[in-house]
LOTORTI-216702 format. One record per residue (C-alpha): residue number from 1; residue in three letters; x, y, z. Coordinates in pm, whole numbers, plus 50000, padded with zeros to 5 digits. Example, Ala and Ser with C-alpha at 12.3 -4.5 7.8 and 13.67 -1.06 7.14 Angstrom:
<sites>
+-----+-----+-------+-------+-------+
!   i !  aa !    px !    py !    pz !
+-----+-----+-------+-------+-------+
!   1 ! ALA ! 51230 ! 49550 ! 50780 !
!   2 ! SER ! 51367 ! 49894 ! 50714 !
+-----+-----+-------+-------+-------+
</sites>
This chain:
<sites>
+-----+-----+-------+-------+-------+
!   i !  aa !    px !    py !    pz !
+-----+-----+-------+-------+-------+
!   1 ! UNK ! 81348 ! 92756 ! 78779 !
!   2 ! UNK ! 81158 ! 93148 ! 78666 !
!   3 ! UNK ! 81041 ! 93241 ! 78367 !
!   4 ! UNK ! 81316 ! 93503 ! 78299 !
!   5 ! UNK ! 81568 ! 93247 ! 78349 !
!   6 ! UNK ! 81411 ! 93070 ! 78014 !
!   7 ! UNK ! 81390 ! 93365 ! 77837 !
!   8 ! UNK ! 81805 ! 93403 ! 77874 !
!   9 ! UNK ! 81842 ! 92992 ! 77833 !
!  10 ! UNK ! 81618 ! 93024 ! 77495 !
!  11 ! UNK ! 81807 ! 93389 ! 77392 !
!  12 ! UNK ! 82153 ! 93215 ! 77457 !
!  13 ! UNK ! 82054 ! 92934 ! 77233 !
!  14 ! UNK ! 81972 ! 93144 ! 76959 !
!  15 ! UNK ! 82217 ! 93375 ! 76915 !
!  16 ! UNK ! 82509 ! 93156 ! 77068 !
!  17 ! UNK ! 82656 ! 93468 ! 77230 !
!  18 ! UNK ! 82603 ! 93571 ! 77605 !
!  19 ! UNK ! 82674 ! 93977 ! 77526 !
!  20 ! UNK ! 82428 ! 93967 ! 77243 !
!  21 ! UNK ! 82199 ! 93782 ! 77404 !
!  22 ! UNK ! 82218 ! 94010 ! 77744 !
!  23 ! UNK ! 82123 ! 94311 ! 77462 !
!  24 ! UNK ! 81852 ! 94132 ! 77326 !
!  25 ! UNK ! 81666 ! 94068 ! 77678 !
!  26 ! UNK ! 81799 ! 94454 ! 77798 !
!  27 ! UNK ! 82032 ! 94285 ! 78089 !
!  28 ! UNK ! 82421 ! 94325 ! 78138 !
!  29 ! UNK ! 82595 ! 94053 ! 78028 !
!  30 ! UNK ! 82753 ! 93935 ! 78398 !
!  31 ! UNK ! 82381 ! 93961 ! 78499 !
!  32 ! UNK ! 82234 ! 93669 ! 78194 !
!  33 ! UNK ! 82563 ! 93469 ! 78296 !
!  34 ! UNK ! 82429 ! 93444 ! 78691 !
!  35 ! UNK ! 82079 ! 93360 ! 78580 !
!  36 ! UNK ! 82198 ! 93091 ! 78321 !
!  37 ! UNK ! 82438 ! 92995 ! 78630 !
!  38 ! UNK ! 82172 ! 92961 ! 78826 !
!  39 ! UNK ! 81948 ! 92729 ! 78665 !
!  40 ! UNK ! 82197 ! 92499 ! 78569 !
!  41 ! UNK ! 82275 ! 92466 ! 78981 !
!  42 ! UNK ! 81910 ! 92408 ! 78969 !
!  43 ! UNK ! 81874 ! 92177 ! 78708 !
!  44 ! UNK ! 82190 ! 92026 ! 78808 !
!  45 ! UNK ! 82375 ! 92025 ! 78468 !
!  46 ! UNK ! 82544 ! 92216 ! 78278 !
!  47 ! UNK ! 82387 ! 92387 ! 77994 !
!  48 ! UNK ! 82646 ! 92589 ! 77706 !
!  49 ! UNK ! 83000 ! 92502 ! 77690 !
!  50 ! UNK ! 83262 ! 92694 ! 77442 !
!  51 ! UNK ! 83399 ! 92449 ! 77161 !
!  52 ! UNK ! 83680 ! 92671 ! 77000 !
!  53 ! UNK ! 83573 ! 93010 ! 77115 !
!  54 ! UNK ! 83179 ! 92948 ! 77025 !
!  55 ! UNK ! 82882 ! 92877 ! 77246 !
!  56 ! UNK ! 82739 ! 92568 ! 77182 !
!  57 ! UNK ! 82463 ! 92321 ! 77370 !
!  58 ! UNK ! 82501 ! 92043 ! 77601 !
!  59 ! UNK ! 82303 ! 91718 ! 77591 !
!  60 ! UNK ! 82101 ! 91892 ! 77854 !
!  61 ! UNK ! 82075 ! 92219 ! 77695 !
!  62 ! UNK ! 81969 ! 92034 ! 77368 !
!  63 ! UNK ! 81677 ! 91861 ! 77588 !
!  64 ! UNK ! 81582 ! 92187 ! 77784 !
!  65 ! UNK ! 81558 ! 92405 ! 77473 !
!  66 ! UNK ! 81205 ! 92251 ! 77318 !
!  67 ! UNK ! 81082 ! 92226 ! 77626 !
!  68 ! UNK ! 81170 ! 92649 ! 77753 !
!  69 ! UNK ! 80993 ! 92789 ! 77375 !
!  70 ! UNK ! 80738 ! 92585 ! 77417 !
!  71 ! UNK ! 80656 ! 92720 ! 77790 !
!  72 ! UNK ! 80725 ! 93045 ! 77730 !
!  73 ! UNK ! 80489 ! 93045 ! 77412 !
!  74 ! UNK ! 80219 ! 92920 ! 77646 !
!  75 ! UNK ! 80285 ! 93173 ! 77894 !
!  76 ! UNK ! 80264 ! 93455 ! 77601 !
!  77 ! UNK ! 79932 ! 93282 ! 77484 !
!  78 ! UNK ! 79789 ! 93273 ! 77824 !
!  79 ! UNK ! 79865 ! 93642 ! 77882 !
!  80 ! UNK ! 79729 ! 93778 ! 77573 !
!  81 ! UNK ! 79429 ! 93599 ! 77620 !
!  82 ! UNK ! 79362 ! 93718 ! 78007 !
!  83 ! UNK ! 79426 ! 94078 ! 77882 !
!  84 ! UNK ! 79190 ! 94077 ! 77621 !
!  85 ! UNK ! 78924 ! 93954 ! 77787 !
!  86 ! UNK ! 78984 ! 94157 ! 78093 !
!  87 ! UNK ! 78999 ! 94466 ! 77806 !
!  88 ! UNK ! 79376 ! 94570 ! 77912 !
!  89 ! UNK ! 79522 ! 94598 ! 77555 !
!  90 ! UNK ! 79349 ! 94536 ! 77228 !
!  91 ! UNK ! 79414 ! 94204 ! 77067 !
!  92 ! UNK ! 79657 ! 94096 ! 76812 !
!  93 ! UNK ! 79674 ! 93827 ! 76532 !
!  94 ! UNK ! 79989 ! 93720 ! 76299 !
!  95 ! UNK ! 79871 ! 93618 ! 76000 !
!  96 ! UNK ! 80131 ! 93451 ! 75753 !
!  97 ! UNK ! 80090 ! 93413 ! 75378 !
!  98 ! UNK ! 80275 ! 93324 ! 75046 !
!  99 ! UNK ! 80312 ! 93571 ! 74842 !
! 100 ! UNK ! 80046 ! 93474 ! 74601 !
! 101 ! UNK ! 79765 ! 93406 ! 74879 !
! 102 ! UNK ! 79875 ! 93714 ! 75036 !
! 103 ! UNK ! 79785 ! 93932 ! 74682 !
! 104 ! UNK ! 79430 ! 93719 ! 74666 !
! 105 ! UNK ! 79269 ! 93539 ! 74966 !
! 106 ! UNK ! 79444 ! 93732 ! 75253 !
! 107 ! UNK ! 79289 ! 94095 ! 75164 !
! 108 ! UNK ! 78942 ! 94033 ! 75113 !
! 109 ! UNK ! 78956 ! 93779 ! 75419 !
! 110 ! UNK ! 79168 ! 94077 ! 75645 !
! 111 ! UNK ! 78954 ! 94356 ! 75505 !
! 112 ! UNK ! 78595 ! 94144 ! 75662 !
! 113 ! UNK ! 78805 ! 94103 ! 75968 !
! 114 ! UNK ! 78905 ! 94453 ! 76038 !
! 115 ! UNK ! 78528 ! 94559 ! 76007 !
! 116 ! UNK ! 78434 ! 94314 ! 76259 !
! 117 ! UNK ! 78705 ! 94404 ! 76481 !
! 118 ! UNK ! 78870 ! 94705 ! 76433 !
! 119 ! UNK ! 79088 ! 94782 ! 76742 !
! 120 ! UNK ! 79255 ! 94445 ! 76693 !
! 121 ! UNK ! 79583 ! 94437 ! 76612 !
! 122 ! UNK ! 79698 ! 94285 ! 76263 !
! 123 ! UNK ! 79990 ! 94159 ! 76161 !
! 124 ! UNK ! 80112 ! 94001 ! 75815 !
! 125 ! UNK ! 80417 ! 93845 ! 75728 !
! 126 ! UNK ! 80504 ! 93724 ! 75329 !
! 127 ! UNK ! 80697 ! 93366 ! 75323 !
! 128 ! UNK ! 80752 ! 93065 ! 75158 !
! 129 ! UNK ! 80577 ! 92806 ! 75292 !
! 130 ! UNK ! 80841 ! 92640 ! 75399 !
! 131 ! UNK ! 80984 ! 92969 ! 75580 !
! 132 ! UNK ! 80582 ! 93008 ! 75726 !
! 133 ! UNK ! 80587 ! 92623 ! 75836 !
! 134 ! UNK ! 80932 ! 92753 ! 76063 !
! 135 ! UNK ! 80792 ! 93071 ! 76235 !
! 136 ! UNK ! 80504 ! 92883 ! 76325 !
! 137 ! UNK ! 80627 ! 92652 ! 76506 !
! 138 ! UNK ! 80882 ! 92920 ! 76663 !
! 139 ! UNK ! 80577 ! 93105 ! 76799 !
! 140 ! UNK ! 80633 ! 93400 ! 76557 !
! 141 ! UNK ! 80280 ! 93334 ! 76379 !
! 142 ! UNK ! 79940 ! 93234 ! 76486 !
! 143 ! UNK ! 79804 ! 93180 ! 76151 !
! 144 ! UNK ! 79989 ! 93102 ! 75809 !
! 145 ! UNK ! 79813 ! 93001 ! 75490 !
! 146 ! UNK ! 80057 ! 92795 ! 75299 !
! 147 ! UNK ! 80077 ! 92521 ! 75008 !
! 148 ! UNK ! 80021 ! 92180 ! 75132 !
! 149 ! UNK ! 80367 ! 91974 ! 75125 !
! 150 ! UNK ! 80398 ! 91677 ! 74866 !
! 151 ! UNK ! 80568 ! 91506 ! 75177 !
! 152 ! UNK ! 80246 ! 91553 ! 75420 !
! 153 ! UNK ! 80229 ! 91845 ! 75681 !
! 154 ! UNK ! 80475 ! 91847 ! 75984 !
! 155 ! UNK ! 80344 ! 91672 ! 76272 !
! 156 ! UNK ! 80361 ! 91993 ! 76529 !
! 157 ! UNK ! 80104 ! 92155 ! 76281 !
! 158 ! UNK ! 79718 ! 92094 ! 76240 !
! 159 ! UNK ! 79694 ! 92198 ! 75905 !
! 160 ! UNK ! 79324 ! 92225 ! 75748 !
! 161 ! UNK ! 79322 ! 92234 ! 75335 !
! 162 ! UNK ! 79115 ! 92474 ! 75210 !
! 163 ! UNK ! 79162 ! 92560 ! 74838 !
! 164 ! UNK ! 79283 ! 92408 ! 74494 !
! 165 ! UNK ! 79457 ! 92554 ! 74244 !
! 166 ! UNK ! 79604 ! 92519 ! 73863 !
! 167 ! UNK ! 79922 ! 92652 ! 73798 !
! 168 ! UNK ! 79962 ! 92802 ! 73457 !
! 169 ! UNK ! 80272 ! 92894 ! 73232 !
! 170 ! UNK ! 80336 ! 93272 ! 73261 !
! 171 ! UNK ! 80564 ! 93392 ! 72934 !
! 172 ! UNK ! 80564 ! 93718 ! 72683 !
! 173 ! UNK ! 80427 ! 93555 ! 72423 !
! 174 ! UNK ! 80320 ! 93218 ! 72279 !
! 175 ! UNK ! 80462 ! 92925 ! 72416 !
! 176 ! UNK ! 80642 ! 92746 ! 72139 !
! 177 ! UNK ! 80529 ! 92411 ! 72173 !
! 178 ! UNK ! 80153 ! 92542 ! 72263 !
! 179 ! UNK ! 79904 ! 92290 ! 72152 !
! 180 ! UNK ! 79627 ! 92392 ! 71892 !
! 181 ! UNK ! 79379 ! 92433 ! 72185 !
! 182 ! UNK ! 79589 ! 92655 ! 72338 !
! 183 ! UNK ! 79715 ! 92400 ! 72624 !
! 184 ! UNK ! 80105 ! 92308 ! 72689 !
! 185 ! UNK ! 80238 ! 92001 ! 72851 !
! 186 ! UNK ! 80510 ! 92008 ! 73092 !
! 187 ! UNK ! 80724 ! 91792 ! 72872 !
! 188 ! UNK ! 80702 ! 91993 ! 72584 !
! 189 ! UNK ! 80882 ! 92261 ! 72831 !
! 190 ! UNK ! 81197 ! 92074 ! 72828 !
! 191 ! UNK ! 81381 ! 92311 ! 72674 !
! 192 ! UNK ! 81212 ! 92630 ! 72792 !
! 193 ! UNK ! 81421 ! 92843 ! 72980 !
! 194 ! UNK ! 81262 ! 92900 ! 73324 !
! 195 ! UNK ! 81281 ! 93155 ! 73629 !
! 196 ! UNK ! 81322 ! 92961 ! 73901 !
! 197 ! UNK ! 81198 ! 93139 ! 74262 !
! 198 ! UNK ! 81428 ! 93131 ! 74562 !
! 199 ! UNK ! 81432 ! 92841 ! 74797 !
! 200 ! UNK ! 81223 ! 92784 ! 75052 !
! 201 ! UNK ! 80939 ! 92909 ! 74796 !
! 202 ! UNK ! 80662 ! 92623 ! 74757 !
! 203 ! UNK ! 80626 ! 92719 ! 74359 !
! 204 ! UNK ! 80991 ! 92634 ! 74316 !
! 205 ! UNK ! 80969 ! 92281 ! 74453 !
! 206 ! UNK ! 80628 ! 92237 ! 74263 !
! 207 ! UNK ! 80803 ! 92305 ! 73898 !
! 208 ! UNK ! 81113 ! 92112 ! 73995 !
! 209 ! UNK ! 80903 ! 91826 ! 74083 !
! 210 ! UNK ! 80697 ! 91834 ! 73791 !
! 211 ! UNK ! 80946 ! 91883 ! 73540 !
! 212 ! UNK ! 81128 ! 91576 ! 73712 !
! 213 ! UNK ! 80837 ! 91333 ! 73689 !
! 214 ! UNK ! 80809 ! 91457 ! 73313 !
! 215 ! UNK ! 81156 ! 91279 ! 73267 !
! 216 ! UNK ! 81378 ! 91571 ! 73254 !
! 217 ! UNK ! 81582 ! 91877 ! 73464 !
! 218 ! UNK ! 81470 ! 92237 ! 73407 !
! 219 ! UNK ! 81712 ! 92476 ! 73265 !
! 220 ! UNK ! 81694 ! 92790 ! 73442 !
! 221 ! UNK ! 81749 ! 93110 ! 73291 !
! 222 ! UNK ! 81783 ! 93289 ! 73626 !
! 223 ! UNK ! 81748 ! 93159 ! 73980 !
! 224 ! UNK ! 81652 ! 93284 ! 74317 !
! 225 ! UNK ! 81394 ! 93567 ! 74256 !
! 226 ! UNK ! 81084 ! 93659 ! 74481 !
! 227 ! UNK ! 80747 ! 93692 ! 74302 !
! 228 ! UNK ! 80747 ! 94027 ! 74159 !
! 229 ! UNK ! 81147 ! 93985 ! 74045 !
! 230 ! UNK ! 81016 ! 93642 ! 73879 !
! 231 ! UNK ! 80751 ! 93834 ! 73702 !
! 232 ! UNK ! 80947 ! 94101 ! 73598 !
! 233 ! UNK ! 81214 ! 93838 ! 73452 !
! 234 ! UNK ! 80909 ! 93666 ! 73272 !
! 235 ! UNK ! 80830 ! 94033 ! 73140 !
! 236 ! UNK ! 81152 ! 94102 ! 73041 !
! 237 ! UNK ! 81147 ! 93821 ! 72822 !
! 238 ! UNK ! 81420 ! 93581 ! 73048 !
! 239 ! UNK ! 81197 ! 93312 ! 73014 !
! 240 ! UNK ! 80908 ! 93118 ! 73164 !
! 241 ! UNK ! 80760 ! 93035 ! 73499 !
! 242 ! UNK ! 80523 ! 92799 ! 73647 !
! 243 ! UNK ! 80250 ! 93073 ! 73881 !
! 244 ! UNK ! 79956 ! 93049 ! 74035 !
! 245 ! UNK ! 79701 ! 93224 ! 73752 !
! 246 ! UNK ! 79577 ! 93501 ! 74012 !
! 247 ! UNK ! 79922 ! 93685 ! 74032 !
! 248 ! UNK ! 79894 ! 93745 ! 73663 !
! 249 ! UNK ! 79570 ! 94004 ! 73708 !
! 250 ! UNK ! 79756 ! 94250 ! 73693 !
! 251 ! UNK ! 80020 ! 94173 ! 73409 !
! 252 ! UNK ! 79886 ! 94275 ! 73085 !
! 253 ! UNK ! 80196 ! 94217 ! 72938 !
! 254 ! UNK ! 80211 ! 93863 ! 73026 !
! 255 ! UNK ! 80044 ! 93552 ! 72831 !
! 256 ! UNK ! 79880 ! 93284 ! 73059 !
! 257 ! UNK ! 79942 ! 92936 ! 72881 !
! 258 ! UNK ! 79748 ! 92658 ! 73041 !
! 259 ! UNK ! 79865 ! 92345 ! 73121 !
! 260 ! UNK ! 79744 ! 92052 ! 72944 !
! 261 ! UNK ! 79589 ! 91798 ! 73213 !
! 262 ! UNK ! 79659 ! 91654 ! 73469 !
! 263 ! UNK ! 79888 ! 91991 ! 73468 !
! 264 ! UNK ! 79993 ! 92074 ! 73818 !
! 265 ! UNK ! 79778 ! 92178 ! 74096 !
! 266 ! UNK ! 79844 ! 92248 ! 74435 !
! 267 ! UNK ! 79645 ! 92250 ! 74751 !
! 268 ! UNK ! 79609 ! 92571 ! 75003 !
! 269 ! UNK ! 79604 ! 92498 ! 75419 !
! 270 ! UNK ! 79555 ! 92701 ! 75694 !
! 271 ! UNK ! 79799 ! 92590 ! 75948 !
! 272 ! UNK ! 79846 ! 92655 ! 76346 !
! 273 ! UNK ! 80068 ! 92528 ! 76574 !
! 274 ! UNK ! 79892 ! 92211 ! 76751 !
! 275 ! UNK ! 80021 ! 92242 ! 77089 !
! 276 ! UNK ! 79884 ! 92603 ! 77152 !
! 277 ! UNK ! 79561 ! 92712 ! 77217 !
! 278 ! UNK ! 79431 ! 92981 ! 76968 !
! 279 ! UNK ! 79389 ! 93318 ! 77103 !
! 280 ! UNK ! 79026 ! 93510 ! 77070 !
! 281 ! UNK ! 79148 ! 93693 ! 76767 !
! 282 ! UNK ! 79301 ! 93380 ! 76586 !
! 283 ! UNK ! 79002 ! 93188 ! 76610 !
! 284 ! UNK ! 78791 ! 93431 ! 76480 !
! 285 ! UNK ! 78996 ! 93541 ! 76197 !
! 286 ! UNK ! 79034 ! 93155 ! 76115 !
! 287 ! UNK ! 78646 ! 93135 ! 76145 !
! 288 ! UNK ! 78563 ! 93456 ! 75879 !
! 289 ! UNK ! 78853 ! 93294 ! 75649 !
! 290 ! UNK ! 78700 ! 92910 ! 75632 !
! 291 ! UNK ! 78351 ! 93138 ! 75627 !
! 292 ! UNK ! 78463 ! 93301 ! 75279 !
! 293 ! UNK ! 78595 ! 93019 ! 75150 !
! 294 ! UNK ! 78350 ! 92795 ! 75183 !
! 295 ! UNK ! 78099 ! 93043 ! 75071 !
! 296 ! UNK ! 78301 ! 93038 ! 74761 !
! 297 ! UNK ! 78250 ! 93444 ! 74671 !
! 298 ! UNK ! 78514 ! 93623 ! 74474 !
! 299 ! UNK ! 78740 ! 93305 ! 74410 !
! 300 ! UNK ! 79001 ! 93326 ! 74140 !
! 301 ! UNK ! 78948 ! 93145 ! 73822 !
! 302 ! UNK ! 79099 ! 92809 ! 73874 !
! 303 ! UNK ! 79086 ! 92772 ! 74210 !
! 304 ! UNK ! 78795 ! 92585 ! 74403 !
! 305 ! UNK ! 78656 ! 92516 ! 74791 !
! 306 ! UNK ! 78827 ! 92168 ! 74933 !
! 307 ! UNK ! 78473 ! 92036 ! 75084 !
! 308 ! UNK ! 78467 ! 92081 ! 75439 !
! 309 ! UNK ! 78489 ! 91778 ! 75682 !
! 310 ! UNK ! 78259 ! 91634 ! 75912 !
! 311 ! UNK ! 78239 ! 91815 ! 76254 !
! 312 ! UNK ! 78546 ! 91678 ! 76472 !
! 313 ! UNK ! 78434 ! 91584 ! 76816 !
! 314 ! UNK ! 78421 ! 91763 ! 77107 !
! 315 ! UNK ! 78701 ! 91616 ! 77221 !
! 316 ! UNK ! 79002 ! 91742 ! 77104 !
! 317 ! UNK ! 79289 ! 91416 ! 77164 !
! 318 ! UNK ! 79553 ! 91711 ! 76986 !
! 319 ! UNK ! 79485 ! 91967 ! 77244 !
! 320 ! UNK ! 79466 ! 91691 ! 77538 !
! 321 ! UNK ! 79129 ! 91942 ! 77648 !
! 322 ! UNK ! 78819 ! 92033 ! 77523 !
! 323 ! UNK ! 78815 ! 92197 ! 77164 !
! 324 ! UNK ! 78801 ! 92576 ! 77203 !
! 325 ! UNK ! 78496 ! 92754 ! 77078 !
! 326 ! UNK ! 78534 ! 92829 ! 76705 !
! 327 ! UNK ! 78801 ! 92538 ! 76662 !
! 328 ! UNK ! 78588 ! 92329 ! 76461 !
+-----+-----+-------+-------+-------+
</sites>
């Protein structure tokens, strides 16, 4: 079994199609099908077969697949760290975000970062949590700062919180059913219409839950937008949404409502993959972001440090090794 056999096992597997696949690793397509031959003689079992003209995986290619992205990641890891500490190519550090993190914490964070390491490569990618959660454990990511799951974090994750926040009622002018004090309460925005974000956006599952446990089903007034589109919607006068209050800085033309307590709050992780050791770079961005945060400077109104907690031991049972410098 090689390494470039995995590659074409794991690019077979995710595009389902030998030609494509033979593009996407820049070999002929007879060339992929002998390799993939290959190390199912070695493995001694098949690991595709064709069900009505499409490529799917055997019991064997099922088992092998986990097992190839997770090597191969290593193998990536391991190279990137050798060659920056040998000085062959600069670093480089994938940083995910949702969109509201990425328009508050991320650039301050990025900006200390980049003048403590300039020729280090940076890389940010915009998600839904849920979407952030999936390209980190892919390998796409080394970093992602995403909302905390009511459901608990996935299990291939260490995920650290870091931050609270308040979500607030964003609308174009007074909230109907706005108390004297200025405060509404998610039942009295039963019959609000709302503008609902796409899935696999963390705010979206955080207003259907809440309206839900308030007794009733929120009646959306359009569906599917990304943060600015949902904004604009609010703007236009659509309706309401449930945001975070620091995307509204910049929206004079939108009224923040607050939301009577407990309202709804939501807690803000860092998350890695647990089974891969951090590189250089990602521990020392992760190390200047807890560093800011727990410093507290510059924080939004409404959102506050999650107390830090005790030092883990040295010994890392996650890992299976001892904890790499900066991993506390």
């Amino acid at each position: 079994m090689q390494l470039h056999q995995l590659r074409y096992f794991v690019a077979v597997a995710e595009v389902r199609h030998f030609t494509q696949a033979a593009d996407l690793v820049g070999i002929t397509q007879p060339s992929l099908s002998k390799q993939i031959h290959a190390l199912e003689t070695d493995l001694g079992a098949p690991l595709f077969e064709r069900v009505r003209g499409n490529i799917a995986l055997t019991a064997a290619g099922e088992v092998l697949l986990p097992l190839a992205t997770r090597i191969l990641a290593d193998v990536e890891t391991a190279t990137r760290e050798v060659q920056e500490l040998v000085g062959l190519r600069r670093g480089r550090v994938r940083l995910g975000a949702t969109p509201s993190l990425a328009t508050s914490l991320a650039p301050p964070v990025l900006r200390r970062f980049r003048d403590a390491h300039p020729t280090v490569d940076l890389k940010v990618e915009e998600g839904g949590s849920q979407d952030l959660v999936r390209d980190l454990l892919r390998g796409d990511l080394d970093l992602a700062l995403i909302i905390m799951p009511a459901q608990g974090a996935d299990p291939g994750l260490r995920v650290d919180p870091i931050l609270r926040e308040s979500l607030v009622v964003a609308s174009v002018g007074e909230v109907p059913t706005a108390s004297i004090t200025g405060e509404v309460r998610i039942t009295d925005l039963r019959d609000q219409p709302m503008v609902m974000f796409r899935e696999g956006y963390d705010l979206r599952d955080a207003t259907i839950q809440a309206c839900r446990e308030a007794g009733f089903e929120p009646t959306f007034a359009v569906d599917g937008g990304e943060m600015d589109a949902v904004l604009s919607f609010v703007e236009a006068g659509l309706g309401i949404a449930l945001v975070p209050g620091i995307v509204l800085a910049r929206r004079p033309g939108v009224r923040i409502t607050p939301l009577a307590p407990p309202g709804v709050r939501r807690t803000i992780a860092v998350a890695r993959r647990r089974d891969i050791v951090p590189t250089h770079a990602g521990r020392e961005l992760r190390r200047i972001l807890l560093d800011y945060v727990r410093a507290a400077a510059d924080l939004p109104p409404g959102v506050e440090p999650v107390p830090a907690p005790p030092p883990a031991p040295p010994w890392r049972a996650d890992l299976g090794h001892i904890a790499a410098p900066g991993d506390q």
